[in-house]
C-alpha positions, 0 to 999 in steps of 0.5 A, a space after each residue: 479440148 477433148 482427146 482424139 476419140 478411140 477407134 474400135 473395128 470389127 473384123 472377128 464375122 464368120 462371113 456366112 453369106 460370102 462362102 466359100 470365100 470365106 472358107 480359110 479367111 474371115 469377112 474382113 480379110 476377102 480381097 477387093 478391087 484386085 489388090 485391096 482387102 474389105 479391112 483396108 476401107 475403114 482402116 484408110 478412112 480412119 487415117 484420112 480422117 487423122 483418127 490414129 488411135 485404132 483397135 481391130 478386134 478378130 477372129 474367126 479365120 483371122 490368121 491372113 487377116 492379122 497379117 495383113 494389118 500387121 504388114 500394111 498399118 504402121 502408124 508412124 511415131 510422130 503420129 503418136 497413135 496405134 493400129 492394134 489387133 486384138 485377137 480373141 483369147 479365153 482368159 479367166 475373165 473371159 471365158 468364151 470366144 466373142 459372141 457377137 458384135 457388142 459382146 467383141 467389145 464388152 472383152 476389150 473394153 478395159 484397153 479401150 477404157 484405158 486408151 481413152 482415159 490416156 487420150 483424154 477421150 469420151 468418145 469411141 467410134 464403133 466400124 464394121 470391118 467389111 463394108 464398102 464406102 468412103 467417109 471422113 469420120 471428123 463429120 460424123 464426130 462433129 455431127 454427134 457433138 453439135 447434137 449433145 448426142 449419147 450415141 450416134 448412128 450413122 444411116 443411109 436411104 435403103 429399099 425396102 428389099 435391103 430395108 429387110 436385111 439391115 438395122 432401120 431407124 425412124 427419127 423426128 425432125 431434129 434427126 433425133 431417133 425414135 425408133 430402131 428396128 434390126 432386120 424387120 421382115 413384116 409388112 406392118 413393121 416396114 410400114 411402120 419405118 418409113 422415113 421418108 414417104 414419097 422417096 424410091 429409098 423410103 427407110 433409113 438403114 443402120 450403116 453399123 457405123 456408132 459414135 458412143 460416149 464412153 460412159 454410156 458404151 461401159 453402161 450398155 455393155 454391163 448386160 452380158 445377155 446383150 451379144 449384139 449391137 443391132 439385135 440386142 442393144 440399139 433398139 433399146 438405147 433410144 427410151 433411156 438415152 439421146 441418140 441421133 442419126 447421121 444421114 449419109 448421101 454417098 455410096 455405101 455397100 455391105 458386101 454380105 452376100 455373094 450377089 452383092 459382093 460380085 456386084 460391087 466388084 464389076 460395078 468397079 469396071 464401068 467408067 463412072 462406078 459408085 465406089 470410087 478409086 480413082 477420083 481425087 486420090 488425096 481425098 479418096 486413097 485407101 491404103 494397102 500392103 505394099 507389095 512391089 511388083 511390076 505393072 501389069 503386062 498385056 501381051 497381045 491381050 484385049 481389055 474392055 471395061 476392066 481393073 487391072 491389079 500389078 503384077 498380071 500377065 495377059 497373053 496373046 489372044 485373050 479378051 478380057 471384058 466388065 472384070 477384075 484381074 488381080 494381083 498376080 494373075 496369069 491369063 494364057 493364050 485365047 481366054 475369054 473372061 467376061 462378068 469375072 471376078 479373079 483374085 490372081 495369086 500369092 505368088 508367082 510360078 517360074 517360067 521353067 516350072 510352069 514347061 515342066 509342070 505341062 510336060 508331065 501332064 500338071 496344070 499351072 498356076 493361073 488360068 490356062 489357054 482356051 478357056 472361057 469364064 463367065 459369071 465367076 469368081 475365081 478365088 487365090 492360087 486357082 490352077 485352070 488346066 486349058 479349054 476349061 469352059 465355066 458358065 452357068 447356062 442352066 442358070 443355077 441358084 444354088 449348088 456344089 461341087 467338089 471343083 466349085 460352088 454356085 452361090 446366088 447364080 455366081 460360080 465361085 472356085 475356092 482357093 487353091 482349087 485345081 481344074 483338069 484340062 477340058 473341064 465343063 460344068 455337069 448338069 444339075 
């Protein structure tokens, strides 16, 4: 019986489109869901699924990120596996930074190569390390051996409109694929795509999930021309090779934009919502750094439709409605956050430090009485002075400022930004 298949995550994306979060941190390490970071999703599914042999290759920003692998995967001894990161580094043998998804593999495919032969492998399971969804890896395994595949690809029903931004698969019957296009934008190549013809998702979208034969992965990498899985290597794989294609049915996000990624985060807040946290948590667990805080404190606060993250504290008078609170979040008196995405703190202030910074005129961490926030995202250790109002009513596209950003219509405040005292939005 063949080894455990090697696990290989790509956590090394620059995040263009979910800037300026991404701004002093890579894709992977954006916080979700309050507590939780993107790089915690495939790392969780990979242990529910009993994969335990797992490299993360990074990057870009990956400072916070590498920590937070380091501090929150330990694979136990008696699992007998590893969660190993694999910064990129100049070596004589590799001369340039990664320049893409395959060519972030091509550098490591020798510790990968050696972890399978020690393993007993032929397989390597290839994840990206920002995208939203829960799976057991084991099926999409299985699926790839019952097929006799050289390559599997993992996809899900898309709209035209998402069609254009992802990889598209067209295969016969059998799931076999016969074609592969990355990111078709004209009418005649999306029509020329359609998988299924009468359905409101008609196309088949590439979820960057692949299940390669070892062999065949060392030969597809051996062009150093081809830097990109979608763009370069798996629309030619399908003439010299058998791939087929693995329907997904359960919800599946790729946050890249801040549209998106707001989205599915206050997507979250309603009773039912696509990605599931609390359903069956022996099935649906994602695992983070554990940090031991207290439970959240709601003093004289109201909630509606909200995720509370540990170690929040809502004071008296403020409402919150459809937001996330995170990890450390201060709330003071009579804010009004609706629509709002706020990632909380890194630490917390004192209490005497929080009298002494408002007697001399200095704004606290956290958000400050009297406050109203719409439509935002506020990023880690933000300091909001008091009746700070922060709505988009001109409804703005796209826009800067040196206290925040408009990105897609969302209100997005950088990290470790300060906001004076009656701050309001200036017209565009």
């Amino acid at each position: 019986m063949l080894g455990q298949p090697i696990v290989v995550i790509l956590g090394g994306g620059t995040g263009s489109g979910l800037f300026p979060l991404t701004r002093n941190r890579s894709k992977a390490a954006v916080p979700i869901a309050g507590k939780y970071r993107l790089i915690d999703i495939p790392l969780s599914n990979c242990l529910l699924s009993e994969l335990y042999h797992i490299f993360v290759l990074t990057q870009y920003n990956s400072g916070s990120l590498n920590r937070h692998i380091a501090q929150a995967f330990q694979i136990p001894p008696f699992l007998d596996g590893f969660v190993e990161v694999r910064a990129a580094s100049l070596t004589d043998q590799n001369p340039n930074w990664y320049q893409g998804t395959a060519d972030s593999v091509r550098q490591n495919f020798q510790v990968v190569q050696s972890a399978a032969e020690i393993n007993g492998s032929d397989t390597v399971l290839i994840l990206s390390g920002d995208h939203l969804y829960q799976m057991d890896y084991r099926e999409i395994l299985a699926f790839h051996r019952s097929q006799d595949a050289d390559v599997t690809i993992s996809v899900v029903p898309a709209s035209a409109d998402r069609a254009k931004s992802l990889g598209v698969v067209r295969c016969d019957d059998s799931l076999r694929v016969l074609q592969f296009m990355e990111k078709p934008n004209l009418p005649n190549d999306l029509n020329a795509m359609i998988a299924r013809p009468d359905a409101e998702k008609p196309y088949l979208g590439s979820m960057g999930i692949y299940v390669f034969r070892l062999s065949v992965l060392e030969e597809v990498l051996r062009d150093p021309t081809h830097n990109e899985f979608g763009r370069d290597i798996m629309p030619k794989l399908y003439d010299r090779y058998h791939v087929a294609a693995y329907p997904f049915a359960h919800y599946w996000e790729n946050v890249g934009s801040i549209r998106l990624y707001y989205e599915a985060m206050l997507e979250l807040t309603r009773p039912e919502p696509g990605f599931r946290l609390f359903e069956r948590p022996d099935r649906n667990r994602f695992f983070t750094r554990g940090r031991s805080l207290p439970s959240a404190k709601v003093n004289g606060a109201t909630v509606e439709d909200a995720v509370l993250a540990e170690g929040a504290i809502l004071e008296e008078g403020t409402q919150i409605t459809r937001s996330i609170i995170g990890t450390r979040a201060f709330l003071g008196q009579r804010v009004e956050a609706c629509d709002a995405v706020i990632f909380g703190s890194d630490f917390y202030e004192p209490i005497e430090e929080r009298v002494r910074r408002l007697h001399v005129g200095e704004i606290p961490l956290g958000i400050g009485e009297g406050c109203v926030l719409r439509g935002c995202i506020i990023d880690k250790n933000v300091r909001i002075g008091r009746d700070v109002i922060l709505e988009n009513t001109q409804g703005i596209w796209e826009a800067d400022h040196d206290k925040f950003f408009i990105r897609e219509g969302i209100i997005v405040v950088p990290k470790d930004t300060v906001i004076e005292d009656g701050f309001r939005m200036p017209r565009f």
